[in-house]
C-alpha positions, 0 to 999 in steps of 0.5 A: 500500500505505501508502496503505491503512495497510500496508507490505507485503501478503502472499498465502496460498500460491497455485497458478499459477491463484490467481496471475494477478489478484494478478501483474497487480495489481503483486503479485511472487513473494516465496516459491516451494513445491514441491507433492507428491501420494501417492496411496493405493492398497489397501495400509495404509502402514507402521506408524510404528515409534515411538509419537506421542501426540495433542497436547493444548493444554498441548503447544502452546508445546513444539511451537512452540518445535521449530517455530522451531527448524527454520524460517527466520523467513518459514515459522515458525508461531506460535499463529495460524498453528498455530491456522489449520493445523488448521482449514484442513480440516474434520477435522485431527489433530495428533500429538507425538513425545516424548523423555525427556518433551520433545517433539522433533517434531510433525505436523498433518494434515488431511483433507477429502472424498478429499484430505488434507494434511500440514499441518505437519511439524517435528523438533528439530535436536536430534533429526534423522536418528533417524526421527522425521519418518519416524514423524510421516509414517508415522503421519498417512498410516495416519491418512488411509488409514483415514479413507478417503482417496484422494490426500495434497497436502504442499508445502515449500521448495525448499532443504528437501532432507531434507524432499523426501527423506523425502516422496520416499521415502514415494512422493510425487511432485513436481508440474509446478507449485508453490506462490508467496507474493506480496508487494505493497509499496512497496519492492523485494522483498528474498529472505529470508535463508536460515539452513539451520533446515530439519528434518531427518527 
């Protein structure tokens, strides 16, 4: 690794297929993810009960800031990760959630043929356990209902239990098999702290 001028190497998220070349290259498991799917049936999802606003350019670093605030380190975004979020899929949407003119939450969803996924979800620890995720959620899933969407994909830490409660409750299942982030480096892996920033829905 430092021969190619890197201290460590990081994978993208990968399922358990994407992971065998790099395991038998010398990569190890740094970070795992849990994987759920929603299928869409006939009926519309529930209206999100609050109202969410379309994110525009000047509401970026607001929604970045809630976003550092309910990750640890390892999984906060910045402008390129946000940037990457919204193209990974051919159409994206991204929604706030407002407070007094604040914004205390935001979501990105994408879509691409019969597939959507909720890219990014994220409320203020501020403002947690008012229904703002549950709206955020609610919102993007009538968003890909209409656009014709037939399966909703989300993955999201193990430790995240609020997180894992709100999709539960939306009807998203658990799959068998998640998600890893690998790491290839010159030293031993060492787990990432955990600080307990996950959001709260």
């Amino acid at each position: 690794v430092r021969g190619l001028g890197f201290v460590e190497i990081l994978t993208s998220a990968l399922s358990p297929a994407e992971q065998r070349p790099f395991l038998d290259f010398g990569y190890r498991t740094h970070e795992t993810l849990r994987l759920l799917r929603l299928s869409l049936g006939g009926e519309m999802p529930p209206p999100p009960g609050r109202r969410t606003q379309r994110m525009r350019r000047r509401d970026q670093a607001a929604s970045l800031a809630v976003d550092s605030a309910s990750f640890p380190r390892f999984w906060q975004f910045d402008a390129d990760a946000l940037t990457e979020a919204r193209s990974a899929t051919p159409v994206s949407r991204r929604r706030v959630m407002r407070d007094g003119g604040a914004i205390v939450g935001y979501a990105v969803t994408g879509r691409g043929d019969s597939n959507g996924f909720i890219q990014r979800l994220a409320v203020g620890p501020h403002h947690r356990g008012r229904g703002i995720g549950g709206a955020l959620l609610a919102d993007a899933l009538r968003w890909l209902h209409r656009s014709g969407v037939h399966h909703v994909f989300v993955n999201t830490q193990p430790g995240n239990d609020a997180a894992l409660s709100l999709y539960r409750r939306f009807g998203f299942t658990e799959q068998s098999e998640g998600l890893a982030v690998l790491r290839l480096a010159d030293t031993p892996d060492v787990a990432t702290p955990s600080d307990d920033k996950w959001v709260d829905r």
